[in-house]
C-alpha positions, 0 to 999 in steps of 0.5 A: 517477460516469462514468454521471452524466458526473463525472470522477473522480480517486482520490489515495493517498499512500504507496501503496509504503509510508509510507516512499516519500512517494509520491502516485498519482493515477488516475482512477475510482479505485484497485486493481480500479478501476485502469486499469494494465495487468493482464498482466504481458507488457504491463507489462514492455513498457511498463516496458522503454520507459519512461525510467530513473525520477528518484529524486532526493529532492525533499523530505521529510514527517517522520513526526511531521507524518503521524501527527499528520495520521492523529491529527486525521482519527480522532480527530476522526471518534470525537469526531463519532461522536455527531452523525452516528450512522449514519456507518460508518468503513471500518475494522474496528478502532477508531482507539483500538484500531488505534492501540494495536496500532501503538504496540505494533509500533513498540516492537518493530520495531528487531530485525526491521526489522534482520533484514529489511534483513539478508535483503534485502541477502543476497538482492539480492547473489545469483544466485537469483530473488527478488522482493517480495509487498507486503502490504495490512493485512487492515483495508484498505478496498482489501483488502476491497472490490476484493480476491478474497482474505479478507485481505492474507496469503491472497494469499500461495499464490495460483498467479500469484505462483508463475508463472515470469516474473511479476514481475522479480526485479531493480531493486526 
């Protein structure tokens, strides 16, 4: 859109994960499009001079308001399906079926949310370095639009996030 003097801005919300609430605003978009820094020195420089972050909770979205919000956009996106038949969703799943496979985790996810926090409080009471790889679902338009690797889990082996240094292991 520069090319045609459009100033564009890209909004995400929960980019950090649904729990976070949070909203990231950048212009010409997002990911490989970003504007962050690329260069891990110059991130730590910058996150060195930046002020402590206010993580006061201003106010709370409940996740019945978000999922009911994700019901109407897709929903509403198959039943307009007929009208517009050359329109391709970016997803690779359908909604019905995407949904299904979402309800099927939900059911099961009180044993290992429980494990993961386990693991994250024992790591974070040590001494040894850690830090934390977010993973992207494979249907992610990010993940396959701007992304070298096939799907989120391939970035699991890649040489960078096994560079000594990359990302501090602390306040995460």
């Amino acid at each position: 859109m520069r090319g045609i003097g459009i100033a564009t801005y890209v909004e995400a919300c929960g980019s950090n994960g649904p729990e976070t609430a949070d909203i990231t605003l950048e212009r010409d978009g997002l990911s490989a499009l970003s504007h962050f820094p690329r260069e891990a020195a110059l991130v730590q420089t910058l996150a060195a001079a930046a002020p402590e972050p206010d993580f006061t909770v201003r106010f709370r979205t409940p996740f019945l308001k978000f999922a009911l919000n994700d019901l109407a956009y897709h929903l509403s996106e198959v039943a307009g399906t007929p009208f517009y038949p050359r329109y391709r969703r970016y997803a690779i799943d359908h909604p019905v079926v995407e949904y299904l496979l979402w309800g099927w985790k939900l059911m099961r996810q009180a044993k290992p949310a429980a494990a993961a926090r386990a693991t994250v409080e024992r790591l974070a009471g040590g001494s040894a370095p850690w830090w934390v790889l977010p993973l992207q679902l494979s249907g992610d338009f990010q993940i396959r639009a701007h992304s070298r690797f096939a799907a989120g889990m391939s970035a699991n082996g890649a040489p960078f996030l096994r560079a000594p240094g990359f990302l501090s292991t602390r306040g995460m």
